[in-house]
C-alpha positions in Angstrom: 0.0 0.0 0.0 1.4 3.3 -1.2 1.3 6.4 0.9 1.2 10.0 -1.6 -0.3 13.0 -0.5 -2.6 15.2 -2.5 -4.7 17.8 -2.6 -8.5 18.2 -2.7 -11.3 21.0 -2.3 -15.0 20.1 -0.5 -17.7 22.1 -0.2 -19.6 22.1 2.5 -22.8 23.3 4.9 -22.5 23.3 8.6 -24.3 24.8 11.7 -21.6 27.2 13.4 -22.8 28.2 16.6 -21.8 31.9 16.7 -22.0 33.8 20.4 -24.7 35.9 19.0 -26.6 32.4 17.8 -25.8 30.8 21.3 -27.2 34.2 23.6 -30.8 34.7 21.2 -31.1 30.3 22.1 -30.0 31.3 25.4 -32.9 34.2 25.7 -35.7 32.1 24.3 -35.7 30.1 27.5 -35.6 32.9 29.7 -38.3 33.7 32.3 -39.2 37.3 32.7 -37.4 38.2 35.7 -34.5 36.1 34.8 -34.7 38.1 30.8 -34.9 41.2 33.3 -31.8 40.6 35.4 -29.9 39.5 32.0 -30.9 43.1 30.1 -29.6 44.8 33.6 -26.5 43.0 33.5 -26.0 44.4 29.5 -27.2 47.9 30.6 -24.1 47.8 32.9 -22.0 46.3 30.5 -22.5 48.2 27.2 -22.1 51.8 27.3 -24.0 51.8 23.5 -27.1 50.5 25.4 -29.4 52.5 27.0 -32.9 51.8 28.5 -35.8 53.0 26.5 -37.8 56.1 28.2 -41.0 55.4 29.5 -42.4 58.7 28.6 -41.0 59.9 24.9 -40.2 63.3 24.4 -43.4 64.8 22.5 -42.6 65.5 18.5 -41.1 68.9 17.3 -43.3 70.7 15.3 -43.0 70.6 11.1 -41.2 67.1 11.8 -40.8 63.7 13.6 -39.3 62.9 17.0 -35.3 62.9 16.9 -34.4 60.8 19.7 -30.5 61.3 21.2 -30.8 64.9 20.8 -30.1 67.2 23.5 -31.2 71.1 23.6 -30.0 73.5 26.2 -31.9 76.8 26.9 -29.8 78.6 24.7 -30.6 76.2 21.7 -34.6 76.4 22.1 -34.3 80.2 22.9 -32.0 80.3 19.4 -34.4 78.3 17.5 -38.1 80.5 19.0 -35.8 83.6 17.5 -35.2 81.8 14.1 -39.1 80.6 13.9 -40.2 84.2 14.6 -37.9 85.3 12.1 -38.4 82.6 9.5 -42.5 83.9 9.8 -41.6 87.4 9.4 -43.2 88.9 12.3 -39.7 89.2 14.5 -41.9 87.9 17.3 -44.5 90.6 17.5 -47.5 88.3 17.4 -46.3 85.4 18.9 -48.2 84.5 21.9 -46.7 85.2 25.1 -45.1 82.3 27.0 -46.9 80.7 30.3 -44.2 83.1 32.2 -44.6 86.3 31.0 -48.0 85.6 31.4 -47.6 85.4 35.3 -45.0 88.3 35.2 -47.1 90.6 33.8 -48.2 93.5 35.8 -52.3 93.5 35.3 -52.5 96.8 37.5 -54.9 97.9 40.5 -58.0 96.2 41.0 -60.0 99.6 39.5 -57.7 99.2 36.5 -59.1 96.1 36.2 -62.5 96.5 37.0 -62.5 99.9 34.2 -60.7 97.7 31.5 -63.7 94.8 31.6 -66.4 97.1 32.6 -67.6 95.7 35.0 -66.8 94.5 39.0 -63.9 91.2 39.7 -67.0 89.3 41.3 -69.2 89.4 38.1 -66.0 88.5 35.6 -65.0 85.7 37.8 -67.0 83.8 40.2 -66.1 81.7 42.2 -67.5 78.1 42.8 -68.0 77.3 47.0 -65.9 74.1 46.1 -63.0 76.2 44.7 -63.5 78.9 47.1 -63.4 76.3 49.9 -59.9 74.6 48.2 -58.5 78.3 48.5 -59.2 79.0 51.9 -57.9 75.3 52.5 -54.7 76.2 50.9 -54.1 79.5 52.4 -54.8 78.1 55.9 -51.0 77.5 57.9 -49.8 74.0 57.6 -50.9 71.6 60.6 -49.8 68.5 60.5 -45.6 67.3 60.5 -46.2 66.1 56.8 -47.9 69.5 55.3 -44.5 71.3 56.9 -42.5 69.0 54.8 -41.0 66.7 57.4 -43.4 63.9 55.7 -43.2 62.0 52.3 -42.7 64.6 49.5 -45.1 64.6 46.4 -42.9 64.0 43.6 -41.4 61.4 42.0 -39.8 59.8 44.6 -43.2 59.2 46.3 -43.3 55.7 47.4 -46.4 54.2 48.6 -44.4 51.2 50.6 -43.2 53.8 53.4 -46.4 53.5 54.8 -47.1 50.4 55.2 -46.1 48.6 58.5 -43.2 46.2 58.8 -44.3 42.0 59.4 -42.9 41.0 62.6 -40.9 38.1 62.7 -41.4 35.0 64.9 -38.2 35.6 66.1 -39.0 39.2 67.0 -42.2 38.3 68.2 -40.2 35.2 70.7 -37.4 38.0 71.6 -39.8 40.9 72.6 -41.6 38.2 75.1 -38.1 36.5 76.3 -37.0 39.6 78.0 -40.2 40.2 80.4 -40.3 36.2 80.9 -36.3 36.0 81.8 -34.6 38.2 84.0 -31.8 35.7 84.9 -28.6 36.8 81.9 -27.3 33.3 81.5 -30.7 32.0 80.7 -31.6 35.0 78.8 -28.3 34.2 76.5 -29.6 30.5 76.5 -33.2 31.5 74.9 -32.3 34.2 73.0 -29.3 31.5 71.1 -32.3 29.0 70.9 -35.1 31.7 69.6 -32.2 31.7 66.4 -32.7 27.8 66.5 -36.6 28.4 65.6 -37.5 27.5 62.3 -40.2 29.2 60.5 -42.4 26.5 61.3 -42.1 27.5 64.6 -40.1 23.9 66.1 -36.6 24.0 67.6 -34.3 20.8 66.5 -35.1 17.4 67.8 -31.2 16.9 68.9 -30.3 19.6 71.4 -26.8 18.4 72.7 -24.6 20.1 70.8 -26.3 23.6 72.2 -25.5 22.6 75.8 -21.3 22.2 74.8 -21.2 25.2 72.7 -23.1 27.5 75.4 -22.0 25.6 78.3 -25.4 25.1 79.8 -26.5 21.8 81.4 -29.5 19.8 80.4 -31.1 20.6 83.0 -30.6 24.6 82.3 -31.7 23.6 78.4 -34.9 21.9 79.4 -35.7 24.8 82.0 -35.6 27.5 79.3 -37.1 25.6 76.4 -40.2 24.9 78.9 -40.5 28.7 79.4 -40.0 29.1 75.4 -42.7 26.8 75.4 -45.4 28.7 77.3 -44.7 31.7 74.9 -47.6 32.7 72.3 -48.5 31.3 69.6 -49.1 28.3 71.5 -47.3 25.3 70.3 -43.7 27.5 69.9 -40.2 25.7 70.0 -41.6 22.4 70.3 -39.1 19.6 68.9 -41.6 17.4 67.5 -45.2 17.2 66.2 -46.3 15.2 69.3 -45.0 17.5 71.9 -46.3 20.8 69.4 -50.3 19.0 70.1 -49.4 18.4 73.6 -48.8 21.8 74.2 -51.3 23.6 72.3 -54.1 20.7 74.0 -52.5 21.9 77.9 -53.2 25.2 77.1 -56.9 24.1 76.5 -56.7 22.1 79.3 -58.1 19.1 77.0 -54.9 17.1 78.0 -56.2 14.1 79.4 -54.3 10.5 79.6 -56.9 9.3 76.9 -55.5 12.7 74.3 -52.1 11.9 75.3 -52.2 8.1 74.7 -53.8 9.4 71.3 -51.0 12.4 70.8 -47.9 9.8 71.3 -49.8 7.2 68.5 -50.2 9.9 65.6 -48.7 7.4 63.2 -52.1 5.1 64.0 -53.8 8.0 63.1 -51.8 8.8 60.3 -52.5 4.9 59.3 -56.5 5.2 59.9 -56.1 2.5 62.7 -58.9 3.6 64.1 -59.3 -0.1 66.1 -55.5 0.4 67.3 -56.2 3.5 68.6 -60.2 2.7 70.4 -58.0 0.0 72.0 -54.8 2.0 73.5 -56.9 5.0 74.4 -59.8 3.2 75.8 -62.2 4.6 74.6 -65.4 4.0 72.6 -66.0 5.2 68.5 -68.1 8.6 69.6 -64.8 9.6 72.0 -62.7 8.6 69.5 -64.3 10.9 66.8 -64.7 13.5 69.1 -60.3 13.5 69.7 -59.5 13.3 66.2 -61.5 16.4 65.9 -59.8 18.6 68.8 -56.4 17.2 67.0 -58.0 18.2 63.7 -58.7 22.0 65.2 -54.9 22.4 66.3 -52.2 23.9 64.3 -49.4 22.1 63.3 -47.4 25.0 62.3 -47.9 27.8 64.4 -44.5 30.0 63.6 -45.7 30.5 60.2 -48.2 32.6 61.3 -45.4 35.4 61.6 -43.1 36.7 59.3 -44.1 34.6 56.5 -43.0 35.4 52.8 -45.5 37.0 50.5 -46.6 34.8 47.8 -45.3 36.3 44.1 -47.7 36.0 42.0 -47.3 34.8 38.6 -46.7 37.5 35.9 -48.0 36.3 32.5 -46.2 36.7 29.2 -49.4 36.5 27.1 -52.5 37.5 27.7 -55.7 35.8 26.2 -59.0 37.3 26.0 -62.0 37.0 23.7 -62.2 38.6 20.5 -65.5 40.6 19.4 -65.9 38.6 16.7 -66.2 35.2 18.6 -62.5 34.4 18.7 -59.5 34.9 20.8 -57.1 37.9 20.9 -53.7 36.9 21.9 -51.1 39.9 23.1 -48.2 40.0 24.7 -47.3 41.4 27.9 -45.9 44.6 27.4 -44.7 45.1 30.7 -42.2 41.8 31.3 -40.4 42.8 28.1 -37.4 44.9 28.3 -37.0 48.0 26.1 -33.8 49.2 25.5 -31.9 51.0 22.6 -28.5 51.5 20.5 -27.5 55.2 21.1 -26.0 55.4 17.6 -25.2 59.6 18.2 -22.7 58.7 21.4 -21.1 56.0 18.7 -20.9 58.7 16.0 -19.2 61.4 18.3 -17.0 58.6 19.9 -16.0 57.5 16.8 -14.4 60.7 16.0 -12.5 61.4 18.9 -11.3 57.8 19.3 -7.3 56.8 17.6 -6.6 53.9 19.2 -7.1 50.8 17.8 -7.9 49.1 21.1 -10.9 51.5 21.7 -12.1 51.8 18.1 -12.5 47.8 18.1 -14.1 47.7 21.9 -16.7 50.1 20.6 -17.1 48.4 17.4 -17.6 45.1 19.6 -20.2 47.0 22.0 -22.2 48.5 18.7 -22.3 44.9 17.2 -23.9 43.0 20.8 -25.9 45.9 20.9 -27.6 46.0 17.4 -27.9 41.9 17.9 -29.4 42.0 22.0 -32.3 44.7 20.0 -32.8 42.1 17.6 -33.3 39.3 19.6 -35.2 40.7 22.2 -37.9 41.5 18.9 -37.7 38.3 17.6 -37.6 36.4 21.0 -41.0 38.7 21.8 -42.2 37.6 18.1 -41.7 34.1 18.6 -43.4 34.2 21.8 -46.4 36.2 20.2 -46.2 33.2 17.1 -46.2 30.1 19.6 -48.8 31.3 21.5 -51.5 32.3 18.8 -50.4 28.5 17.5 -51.7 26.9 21.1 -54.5 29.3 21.5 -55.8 27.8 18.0 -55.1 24.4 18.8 -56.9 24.6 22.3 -59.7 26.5 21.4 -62.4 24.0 22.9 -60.2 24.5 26.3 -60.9 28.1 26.3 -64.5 28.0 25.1 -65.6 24.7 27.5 -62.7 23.9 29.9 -60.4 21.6 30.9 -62.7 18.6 30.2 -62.6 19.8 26.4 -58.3 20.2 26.1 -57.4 18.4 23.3 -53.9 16.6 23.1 -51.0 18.6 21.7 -47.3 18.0 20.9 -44.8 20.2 20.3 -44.3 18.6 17.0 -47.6 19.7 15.6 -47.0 22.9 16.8 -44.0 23.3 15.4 -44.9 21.9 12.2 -47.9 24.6 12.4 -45.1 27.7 12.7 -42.6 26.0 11.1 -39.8 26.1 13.6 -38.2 23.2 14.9 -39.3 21.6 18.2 -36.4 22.7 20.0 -37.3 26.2 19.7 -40.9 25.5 20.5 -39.5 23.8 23.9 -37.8 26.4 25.0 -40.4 28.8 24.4 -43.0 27.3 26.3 -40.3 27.1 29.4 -40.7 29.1 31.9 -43.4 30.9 29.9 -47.3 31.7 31.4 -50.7 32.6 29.7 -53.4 34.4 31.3 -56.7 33.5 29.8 -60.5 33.4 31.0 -60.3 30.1 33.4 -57.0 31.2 34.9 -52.9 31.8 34.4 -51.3 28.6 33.0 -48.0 27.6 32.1 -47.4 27.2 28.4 -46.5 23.5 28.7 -49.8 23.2 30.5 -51.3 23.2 27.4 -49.3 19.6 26.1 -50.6 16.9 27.6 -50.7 13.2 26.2 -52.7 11.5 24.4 -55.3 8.7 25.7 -57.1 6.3 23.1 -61.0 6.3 22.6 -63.2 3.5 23.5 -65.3 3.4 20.8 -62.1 4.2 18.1 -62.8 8.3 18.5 -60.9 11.3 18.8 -58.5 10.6 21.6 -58.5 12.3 25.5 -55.8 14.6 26.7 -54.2 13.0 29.9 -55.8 16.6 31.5 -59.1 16.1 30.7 -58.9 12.7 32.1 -57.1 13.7 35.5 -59.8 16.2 35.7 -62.4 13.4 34.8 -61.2 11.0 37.4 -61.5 13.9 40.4 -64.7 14.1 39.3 -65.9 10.8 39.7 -64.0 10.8 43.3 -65.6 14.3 44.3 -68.9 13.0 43.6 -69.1 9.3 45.2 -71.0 8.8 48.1 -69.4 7.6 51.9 -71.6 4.5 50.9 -70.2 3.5 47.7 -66.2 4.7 47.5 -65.3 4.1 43.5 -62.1 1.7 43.7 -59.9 2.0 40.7 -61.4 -0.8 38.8 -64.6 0.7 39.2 -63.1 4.1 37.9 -61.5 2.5 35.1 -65.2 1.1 34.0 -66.4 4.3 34.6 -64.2 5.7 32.6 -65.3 3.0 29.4 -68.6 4.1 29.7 -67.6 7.7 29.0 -65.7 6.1 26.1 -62.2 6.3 27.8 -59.9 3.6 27.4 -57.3 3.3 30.2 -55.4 1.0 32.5 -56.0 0.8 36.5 -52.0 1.5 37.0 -52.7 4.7 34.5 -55.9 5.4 36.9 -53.6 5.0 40.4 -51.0 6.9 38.8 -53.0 9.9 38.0 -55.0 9.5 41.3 -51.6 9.8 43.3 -50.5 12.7 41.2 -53.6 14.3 42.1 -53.2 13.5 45.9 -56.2 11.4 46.3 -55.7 8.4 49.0 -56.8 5.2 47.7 -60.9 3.5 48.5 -60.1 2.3 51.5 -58.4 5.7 53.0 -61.2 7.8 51.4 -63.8 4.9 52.9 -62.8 5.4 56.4 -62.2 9.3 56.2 -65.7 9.8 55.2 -67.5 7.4 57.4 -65.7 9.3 60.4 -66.7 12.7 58.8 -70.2 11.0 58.6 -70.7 9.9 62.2 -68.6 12.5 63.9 -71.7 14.9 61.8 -74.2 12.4 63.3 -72.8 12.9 66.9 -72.6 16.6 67.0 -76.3 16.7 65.7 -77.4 14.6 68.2 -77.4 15.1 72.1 -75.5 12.6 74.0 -74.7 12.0 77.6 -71.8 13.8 79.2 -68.7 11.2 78.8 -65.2 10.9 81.2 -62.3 10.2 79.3 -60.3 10.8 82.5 -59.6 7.1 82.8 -56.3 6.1 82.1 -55.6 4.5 79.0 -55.5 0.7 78.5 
């Protein structure tokens, strides 16, 4: 075999990943607030970018808005002189500004009063509502915020400075530590287990590495934490679920042996062992019923009743409402899209002071991921806008009817539909959310699988199925729990074709217990009902538990 070497030319296509390719990819899969943080970080960045004004600056008359154009007084006073000349009147007839209208000396009242003929009352009345917001606004300031001292009433109003702080649990725990402690070691031991709290409001089950770091005994430990434990909300700094119900049921005074032989057996409960528990508690099924609900009636959580975090809502990136013609008008949210702008005049005047190379190219650079973040932001917004308008026609009997009419959609017909690739359509519907009539959805909401007909139809969207299956649950009676099999015929009837593991899957992801959980829950329900409509006979559960 002979080795030579040679020389050849191929042509060929390939897919070069450019930065600019990889960052408009990288913005499609953006959320809003994450798109938000990524156009601040540019702002910072590029010195060619600049954010777009809220407020544009109103046209100048005989032409269009020139935006980066800055005017001093001297310029508009130069160009008023030039328009008066230009009209030939050298500013004779021009109307007099706002100011010299207020600097202009009117005269004496009788000079007034001879120039309209008449009296100041007749030419200008005055309402009893304006005459009342005069005297109102001649009257001396009264209160701290009309001298000044207050918020002011421009711009940098903010609405937020009135509003009162949340306190914390730990606030709350510190503020009552120091009237219930006087003692400064045991003050230093509650105040380092207050940080312990979580916001649940429970102090860690394991406590022993505390005692070494503070030095503190057990015994000084268990002193404090049973004065943290008498502090309000009641159930605080409790290091487990047991001992949380115990205290909250002492301070009700409803801690009998029979309640505590129930507290310290919550996994029975947990379990609906309902014969376990009659049995350890010795009691009968109306005593029984009447615990659980006490337990029920108790909060589990008590430190989240402080200081909890605001739920963020959702802010949608389409909105969706109907058309006046009977159809849908998709637009997008104006306000979760960043507008910003390529100051091309700074460029053009940097550009001609600018001799080094080094600077000529960084600007160059800057101009380039300027004029490319502008043009991806517009097409990431027209993509969205595309995609959308795509699943709003696809899922039209969802909007009309509901979720028992959503059809199922992948993201191969809908990018078939737009013709994009499916990639693209993935990563728009990430992280993306719709506000329509029946509520704010994520975009991937609307893809669900596909379930076959019964009788050889048009296929069910796993949605309308879930949706179907908690409807079925909802309405069964305490009497006649559906099983799964039973759901699954059910299901046939309404010309569904499923499985029973496909029926407990979807049950679980809808956190339904199974038949026999949901049997014993609502016979309990039932005949707790029945025993608080009718009277019974006063019953001791002061006897100690078998």
């Amino acid at each position: 075999m002979a080795l030579t070497q040679k020389l050849e030319f191929r042509q060929s296509q390939s897919l070069v990943m450019t930065p600019q390719l990889m960052q408009a990819i990288k913005l499609l899969q953006l959320s809003n607030l994450d798109l938000s943080a990524f156009v601040e970080e540019e702002l910072e960045r590029n010195p060619l970018l600049e954010r777009a004004s809220e407020d544009p600056d109103p046209p100048v008359a005989g032409g269009s808005a020139v935006r980066d154009t800055e005017y001093s007084e001297g310029d508009d006073a130069a160009a008023f002189a030039n328009h008066g000349a230009s009209e030939g009147t050298d500013g004779q007839d021009l109307e007099p500004a706002p100011d010299e209208w207020m600097n202009r000396d009117l005269g004496s009242r009788a000079e007034i009063e001879q120039t309209f003929d008449s009296g100041l009352e007749n030419v200008f009345p005055e309402e009893p509502a304006e005459a009342a917001a005069r005297t109102a606004q001649d009257a001396a300031p009264v209160t701290f915020t009309e001298w000044g001292g207050g918020a002011s009433s421009d711009d940098s109003y903010n609405l937020e400075a009135f509003v009162a702080a949340e306190i914390t649990l730990g606030e709350h725990l510190a503020e009552q530590l120091a009237v219930a402690v006087t003692v400064p070691a045991q003050r230093m031991i509650g105040r380092y287990l207050i940080d312990l709290v979580d916001e649940a409001g429970y102090l860690p089950a394991d406590l022993s590495e505390v005692g070494d770091k503070l030095g503190a005994s057990e015994s000084e430990l268990a002193a404090v934490i049973a004065v943290l434990q008498t502090f309000d909300p009641p159930g605080i700094c409790a290091r487990s679920l047991s001992e949380c119900l115990a205290i909250q049921l002492r301070e009700k005074d409803r801690y009998d042996p029979a309640m505590q032989a129930l507290v310290e057996h919550l996994e029975l409960l947990a379990r609906r062992d309902l014969a376990a528990l009659r049995r350890i508690c010795g009691v009968d099924d109306d005593d029984l019923a009447e615990m659980v609900g006490e337990i029920r009636h108790l909060d589990p959580k008590p430190g989240l009743r402080f200081g909890t975090t605001r739920t963020q809502t959702v802010v949608p990136d389409v909105y969706v409402r109907p058309g006046p013609d009977g159809g849908w008008l998709v637009e997008l949210n104006s306000d979760t899209l960043p507008r910003v702008l390529v100051n091309q005049t700074y460029y053009a005047e940097l550009s001609k002071t600018i001799h080094k190379d080094g600077d000529k190219t960084y600007f160059t650079d800057c101009l380039q991921n300027a004029t490319w973040l502008v043009r991806a932001l517009d097409q990431r917004a027209r993509t969205i806008l595309k995609v959308a308008t795509e699943i709003v026609r696809q899922q039209d009997g969802f909007f009309a009817h509901g979720i028992a009419h959503l059809r199922p959609l992948n993201l191969k017909t809908v990018a078939d539909a737009i013709q994009m690739h499916e990639s693209t359509v993935s990563r728009v519907t990430a992280n993306k959310y719709m506000a329509t009539n029946r509520g704010v959805f994520e975009l991937k909401y609307f893809f669900t699988a596909s379930i076959a007909a019964a009788d050889g139809g048009s296929a069910h969207s796993a949605e309308s199925v879930r949706h179907h299956i908690k409807q079925l649950i909802d309405a069964e009676a305490p009497s006649a729990v559906l099983s799964d099999d039973t759901i699954v015929e059910r299901l046939r009837e309404a010309g569904i074709d499923i499985a029973r593991r496909t029926v407990a899957k979807y049950r679980e992801a809808l956190r339904i217990s199974s038949s026999v959980q949901r049997r014993r829950e609502k016979q309990n329900l039932l005949g707790g009902a029945q025993t608080a409509s009718a009277p019974s006979p006063n019953r001791s559960r002061n006897a100690a538990p078998a």
